[in-house]
BAMI-682868 format. One record per residue (C-alpha): residue in one letter; x, y, z. Coordinates in pm, whole numbers, plus 50000, padded with zeros to 5 digits. Each point is the difference from the previous one (the first is absolute). Layout:
BEGIN
aXYZ;...
! end
This chain:
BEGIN
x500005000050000;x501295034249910;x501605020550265;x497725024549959;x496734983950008;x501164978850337;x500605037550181;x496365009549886;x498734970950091;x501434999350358;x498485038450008;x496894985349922;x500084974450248;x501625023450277;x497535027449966;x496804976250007;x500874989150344;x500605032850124;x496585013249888;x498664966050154;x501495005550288;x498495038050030;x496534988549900;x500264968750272;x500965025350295;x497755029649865;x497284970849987;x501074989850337;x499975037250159;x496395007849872;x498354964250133;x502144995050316;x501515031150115;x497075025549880;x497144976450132;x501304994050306;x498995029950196;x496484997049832;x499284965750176;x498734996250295;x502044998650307;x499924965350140;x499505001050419;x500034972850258;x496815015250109;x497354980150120;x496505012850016;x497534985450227;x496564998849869;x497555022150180;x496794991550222;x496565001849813;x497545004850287;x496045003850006;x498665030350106;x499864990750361;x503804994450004;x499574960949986;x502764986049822;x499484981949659;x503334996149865;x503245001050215;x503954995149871;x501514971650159;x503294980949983;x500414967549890;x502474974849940;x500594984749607;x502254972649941;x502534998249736;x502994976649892;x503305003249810;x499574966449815;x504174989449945;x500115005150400;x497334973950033;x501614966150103;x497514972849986;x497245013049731;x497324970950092;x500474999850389;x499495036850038;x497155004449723;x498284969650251;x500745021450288;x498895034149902;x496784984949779;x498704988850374;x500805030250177;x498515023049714;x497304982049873;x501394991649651;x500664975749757;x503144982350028;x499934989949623;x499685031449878;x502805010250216;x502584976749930;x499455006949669;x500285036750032;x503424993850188;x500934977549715;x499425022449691;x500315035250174;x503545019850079;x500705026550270;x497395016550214;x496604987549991;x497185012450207;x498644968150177;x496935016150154;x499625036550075;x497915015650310;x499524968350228;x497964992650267;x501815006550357;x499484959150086;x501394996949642;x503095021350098;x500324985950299;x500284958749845;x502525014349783;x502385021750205;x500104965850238;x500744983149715;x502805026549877;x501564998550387;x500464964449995;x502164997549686;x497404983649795;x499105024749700;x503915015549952;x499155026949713;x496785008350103;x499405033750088;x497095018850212;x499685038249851;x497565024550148;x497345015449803;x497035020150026;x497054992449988;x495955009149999;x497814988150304;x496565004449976;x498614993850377;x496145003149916;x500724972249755;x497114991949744;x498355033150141;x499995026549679;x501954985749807;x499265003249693;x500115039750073;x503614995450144;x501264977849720;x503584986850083;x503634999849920;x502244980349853;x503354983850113;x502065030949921;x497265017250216;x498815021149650;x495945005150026;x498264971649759;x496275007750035;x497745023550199;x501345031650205;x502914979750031;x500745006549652;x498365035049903;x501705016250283;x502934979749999;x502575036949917;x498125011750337;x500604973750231;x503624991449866;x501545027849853;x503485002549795;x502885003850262;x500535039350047;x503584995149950;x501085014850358;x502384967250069;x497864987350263;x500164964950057;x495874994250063;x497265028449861;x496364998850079;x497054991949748;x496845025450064;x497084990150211;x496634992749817;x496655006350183;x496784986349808;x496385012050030;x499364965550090;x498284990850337;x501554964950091;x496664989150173;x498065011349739;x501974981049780;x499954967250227;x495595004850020;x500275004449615;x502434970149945;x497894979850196;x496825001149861;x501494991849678;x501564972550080;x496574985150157;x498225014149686;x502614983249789;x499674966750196;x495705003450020;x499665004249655;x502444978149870;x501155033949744;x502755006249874;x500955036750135;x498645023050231;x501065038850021;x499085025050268;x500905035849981;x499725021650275;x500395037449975;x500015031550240;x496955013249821;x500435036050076;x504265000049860;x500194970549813;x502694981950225;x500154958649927;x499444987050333;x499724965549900;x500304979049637;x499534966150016;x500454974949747;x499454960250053;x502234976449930;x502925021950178;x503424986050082;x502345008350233;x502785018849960;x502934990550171;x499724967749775;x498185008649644;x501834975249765;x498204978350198;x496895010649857;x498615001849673;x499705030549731;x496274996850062;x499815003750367;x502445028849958;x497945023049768;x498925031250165;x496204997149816;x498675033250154;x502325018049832;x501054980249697;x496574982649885;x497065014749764;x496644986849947;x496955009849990;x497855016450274;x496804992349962;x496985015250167;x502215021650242;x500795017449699;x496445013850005;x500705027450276;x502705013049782;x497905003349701;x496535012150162;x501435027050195;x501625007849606;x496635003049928;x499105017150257;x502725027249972;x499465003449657;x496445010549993;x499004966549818;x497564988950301;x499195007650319;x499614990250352;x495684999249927;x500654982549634;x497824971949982;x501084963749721;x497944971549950;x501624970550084;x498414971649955;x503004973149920;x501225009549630;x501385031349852;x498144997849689;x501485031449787;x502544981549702;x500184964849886;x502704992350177;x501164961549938;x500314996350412;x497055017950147;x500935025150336;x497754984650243;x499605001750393;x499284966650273;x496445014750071;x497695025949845;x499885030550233;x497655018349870;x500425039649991;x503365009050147;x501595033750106;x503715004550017;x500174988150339;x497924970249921;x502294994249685;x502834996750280;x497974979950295;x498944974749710;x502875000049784;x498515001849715;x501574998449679;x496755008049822;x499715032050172;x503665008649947;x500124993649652;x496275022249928;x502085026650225;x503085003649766;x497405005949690;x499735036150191;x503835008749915;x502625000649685;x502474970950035;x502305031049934;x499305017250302;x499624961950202;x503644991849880;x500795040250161;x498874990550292;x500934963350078;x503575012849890;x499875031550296;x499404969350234;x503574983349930;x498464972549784;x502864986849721;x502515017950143;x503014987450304;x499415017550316;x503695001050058;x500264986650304;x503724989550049;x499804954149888;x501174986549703;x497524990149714;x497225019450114;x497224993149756;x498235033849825;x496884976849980;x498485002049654;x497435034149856;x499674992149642;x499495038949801;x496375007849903;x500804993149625;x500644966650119;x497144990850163;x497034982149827;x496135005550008;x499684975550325;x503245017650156;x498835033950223;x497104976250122;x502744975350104;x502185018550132;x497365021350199;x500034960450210;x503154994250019;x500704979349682;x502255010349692;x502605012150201;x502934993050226;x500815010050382;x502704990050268;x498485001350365;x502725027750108;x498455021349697;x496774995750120;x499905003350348;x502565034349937;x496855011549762;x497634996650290;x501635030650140;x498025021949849;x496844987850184;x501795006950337;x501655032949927;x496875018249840;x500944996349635;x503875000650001;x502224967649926;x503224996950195;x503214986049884;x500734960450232;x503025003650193;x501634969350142;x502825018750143;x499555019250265;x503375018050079;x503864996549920;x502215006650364;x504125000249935;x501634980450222;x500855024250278;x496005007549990;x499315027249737;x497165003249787;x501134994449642;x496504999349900;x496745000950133;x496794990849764;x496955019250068;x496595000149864;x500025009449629;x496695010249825;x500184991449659;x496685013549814;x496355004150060;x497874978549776;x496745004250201;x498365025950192;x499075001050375;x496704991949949;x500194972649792;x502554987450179;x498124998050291;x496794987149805;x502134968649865;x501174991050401;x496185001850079;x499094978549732;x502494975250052;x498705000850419;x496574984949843;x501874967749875;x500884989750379;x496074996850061;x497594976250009;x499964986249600;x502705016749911;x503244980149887;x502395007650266;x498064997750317;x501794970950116;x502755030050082;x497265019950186;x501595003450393;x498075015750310;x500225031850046;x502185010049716;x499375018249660;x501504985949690;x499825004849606;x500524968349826;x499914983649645;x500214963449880;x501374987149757;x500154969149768;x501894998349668;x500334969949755;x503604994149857;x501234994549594;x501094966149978;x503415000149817;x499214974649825;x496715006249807;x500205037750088;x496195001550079;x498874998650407;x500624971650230;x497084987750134;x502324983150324;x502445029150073;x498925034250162;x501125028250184;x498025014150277;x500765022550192;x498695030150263;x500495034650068;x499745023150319;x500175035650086;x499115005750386;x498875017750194;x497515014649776;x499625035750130;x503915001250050;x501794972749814;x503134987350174;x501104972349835;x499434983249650;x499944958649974;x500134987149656;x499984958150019;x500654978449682;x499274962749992;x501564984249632;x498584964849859;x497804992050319;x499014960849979;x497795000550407;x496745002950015;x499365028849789;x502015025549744;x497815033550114;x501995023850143;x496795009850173;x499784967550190;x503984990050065;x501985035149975;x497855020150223;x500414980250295;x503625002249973;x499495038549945;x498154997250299;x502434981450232;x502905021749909;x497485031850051;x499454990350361;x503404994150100;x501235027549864;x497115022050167;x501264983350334;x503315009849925;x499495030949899;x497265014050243;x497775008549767;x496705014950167;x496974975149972;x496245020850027;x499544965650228;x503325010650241;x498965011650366;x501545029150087;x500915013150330;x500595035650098;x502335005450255;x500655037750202;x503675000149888;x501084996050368;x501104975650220;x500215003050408;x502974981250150;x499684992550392;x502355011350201;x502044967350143;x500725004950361;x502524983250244;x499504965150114;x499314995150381;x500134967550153;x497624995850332;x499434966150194;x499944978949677;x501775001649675;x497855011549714;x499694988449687;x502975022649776;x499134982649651;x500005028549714;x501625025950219;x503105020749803;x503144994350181;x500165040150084;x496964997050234;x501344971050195;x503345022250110;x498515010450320;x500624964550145;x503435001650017;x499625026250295;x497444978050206;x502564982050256;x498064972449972;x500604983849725;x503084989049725;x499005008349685;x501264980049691;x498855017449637;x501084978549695;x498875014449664;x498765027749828;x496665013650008;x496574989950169;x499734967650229;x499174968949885;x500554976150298;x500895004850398;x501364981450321;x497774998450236;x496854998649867;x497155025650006;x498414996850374;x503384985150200;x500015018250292;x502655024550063;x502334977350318;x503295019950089;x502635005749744;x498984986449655;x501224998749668;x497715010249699;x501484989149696;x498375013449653;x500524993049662;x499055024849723;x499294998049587;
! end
């Protein structure tokens, strides 16, 4: 090769790697160097979960630290001994272990967040030489001490304590926040009060578990809300699970179905859409339908019809009846425009964003959708989709004169030295219905708890309630036409009347008892969760005695004790008026205890003999 050419060549060759070279560290300098202040700073910080408390201060959720085991597998010495060994002491399979030991290198979590009988098997094990590379590593971990008791609101967390499901995992940033960066060793999660009433919550949960075991169903929900702010005191869903051990349970019995599941209403639909009448001028409280078992205006392929013929009905007899007849006439008097205005003001097909994953926005087909049969339909409860959270938050409007409130489920956020981070308060949203008619609708409903009407099973002495029933048939997937097996009935409660307190909203899905009307099996539940909660509560009966007292209270004066020929009887005397006796010469005295006396030596009526001793013993 010519002189020449090999100097060019090696020129070539020499200045390629140098520009390599400068794009290589230039490349290196932008992706290493550059981005390396722009990362976050790694920290030994460990956060410990914060509280979540109900609105008494009971605790729901607590941090806790618990013991994990893990192994470095080439430190193990014999595989099949100590996979025996530790499958006993942890509950596990020894198969699946060995073989895990076999095929696996290097660390290997062997079960994280034991049990302390479970730590305790295996640190004996450990000090006895028997599992050499087994290791016991402490870990945090969730304890729910309520256990089964709301949670499906709580939700849970997983093994790297990270929220999963429920408030666990929509406020999972609150209650473990990113480390602030300060170098400390431990920080502090936030403290999490809920609006919810733990014995609320128990009543709730257990009158849907009876419901769910009497009818043989296959859920039951029961709201309960603070009817003048909107607070969720209680929301109950059966199955539940517990907790502190969901992968024990199934998906099923860990769905949160008053929040997450839409159907529809049925008949307790109908004090939405009559007091939409109502408020839009379509009828009035002294309109007057003929109901005598069919709606008769359009051929409809499935005639509306009712389980009796009623005769003439008002609005409130529309409501005491239930009758779909009368409901369907009433929508005639309004636009399906102006209906679809109105049911929309209410909340209907829209979340109410109270803070759980997958809440369902229920389902409010627009007018343009809706065929010739639909306002009718819909006017009972039919044609369209609710969850029971959505519902029972739409009731508001009966108990706060016209105006819906927002649901809150959390009540306040405290840091953890104590200070409010947040504090929810009542939040108006809009006013869909006047005073009056307000008012009217509460009235109406009050007729349905007497005699004939379809919730006076829930009628209780001495208390005023407004109540609807419903019961709703359910599409069957597979022919997508109406079961005639599966239902949904359910009840709804707004008491007291004149000054509504609390709202009850009860939900039995797929009954298979004795019945499927939500008349006959839901208010009954309504009602047992209405009178324990009354009880709790103090809610004034018209039936309670009351007793008037002056406001003051006379307190005798207690005077010395004086002993004469025979000792008296001292039981129930305070200790201060017995203090005299220890100047009479004749006698020892001997006081044991603290405050009034509950036994004596001698007796009452031993006669007083030279120097005695009087011994007295206080509680």
């Amino acid at each position: 090769m010519d002189k020449h050419i090999k100097n060019r060549f090696f020129f070539f060759i020499m200045v390629t790697a140098v520009i390599s070279i400068i794009i290589i560290g230039r490349f290196f300098s932008i992706m290493v160097l550059n981005s390396s202040p722009k990362k976050t700073i790694t920290t030994n910080t460990i956060v410990e979960r914060g509280p979540i408390l109900d609105r008494n201060g009971s605790i729901l959720a607590i941090q806790n630290q618990l013991d994990s085991v893990e192994t470095w597998i080439p430190y193990i010495e014999n595989k099949e001994e100590q996979a025996k060994l530790l499958a006993e002491a942890l509950s596990l399979d020894s198969e699946k272990l060995l073989k895990d030991f076999n095929t696996r290198r290097g660390s290997m979590w062997i079960k994280r967040k034991i049990t302390p009988t479970e730590s305790s098997a295996v640190n004996k094990l450990i000090k006895e030489g028997k599992l050499p590379g087994i290791y016991i590593r402490k870990e945090y971990g969730r304890n729910y001490p309520k256990q089964r008791l709301a949670s499906h609101i709580l939700g849970y967390t997983g093994t790297d304590n990270t929220g999963l499901d429920g408030i666990e995992y929509t406020m999972n940033n609150v209650l473990s926040p990113e480390p602030s960066g300060s170098g400390k060793k431990e920080e502090y999660g936030n403290q999490l009060f809920l609006t919810i009433d733990s014995n609320i919550e128990f009543f709730a949960e257990k009158y849907a578990a009876q419901a769910l075991k009497e009818q043989k169903a296959k859920s039951v929900m029961i709201v309960v809300l603070d009817a003048k702010n909107a607070d969720v005191l209680a929301c109950a869903s059966m199955p539940d699970f517990d907790p502190n051990t969901f992968y024990n349970f199934s998906a099923d019995a860990r769905k949160n179905r008053a929040i997450t599941m839409a159907y529809e209403p049925g008949s307790v639909m109908k004090i939405f859409s009559m007091s939409s009448f109502l408020e839009l001028k379509g009828i009035t409280p002294d309109s007057h339908f003929l109901c005598n078992g069919t709606y008769l205006n359009g051929n409809f392929p499935h005639p509306i019809t009712d389980l009796g013929s009623y005769g003439v009905l008002t609005p409130a007899g529309i409501i005491k009846y239930s009758s779909n007849v009368g409901a369907a006439y009433s929508s005639e008097t309004v636009s399906k425009d102006d209906f679809y205005t109105m049911l929309c003001s209410f909340g209907f097909g829209t979340q109410t964003g109270i803070p759980f994953p997958g809440e369902s926005s229920g389902l409010l087909r627009s007018p343009d959708k809706w065929s010739a049969r639909s306002k009718p339909t819909i006017a009972f409860g039919q044609e369209m989709l609710v969850s029971a959270i959505q519902l029972a938050s739409a009731a508001t409007v009966f108990s706060n004169e016209g105006v819906l409130l927002r649901p809150h489920i959390i009540d306040k956020i405290l840091s953890p030295d104590g200070k409010v981070i947040e504090e929810v308060n009542r939040e108006p949203l809009r006013r869909v219905l006047s005073k009056e008619t307000a008012n009217e609708m509460l009235l109406m409903m009050e007729t349905a708890t007497e005699d004939g009407g379809t919730a006076h099973r829930l009628r209780t002495e001495g208390l005023r309630i407004s109540a609807k029933t419903g019961t709703s048939q359910v599409i069957d997937p597979k022919t997508r036409t109406y079961s005639d097996q599966n239902y949904m009935a359910s009840c709804f409660a707004i008491f007291p009347t004149e000054d509504p307190q609390l709202i009850i909203y009860v939900v039995i899905q797929n009954p298979k008892g004795s019945s499927y009307y939500g008349g006959r099996i839901a208010s009954p539940i309504a009602k047992h969760v209405i009178d324990d909660c009354v009880a709790y509560l103090g809610i004034s009966r018209s039936t309670d005695k009351v007793l008037k007292h002056s406001d003051k209270i006379s307190i005798p004066k207690q005077s010395s004790v004086t002993i004469g020929d025979t000792i008296p009887d001292f039981t129930g005397i305070p200790k201060r008026s017995l203090l005299s006796l220890f100047k009479d010469d004749r006698f020892t005295v001997n006081m044991r205890g603290e405050g009034w006396v509950v036994k004596q030596s001698p007796p009452p009526g031993t006669k007083v003999n030279g120097k005695m001793e009087i011994v007295l013993e206080f509680e």
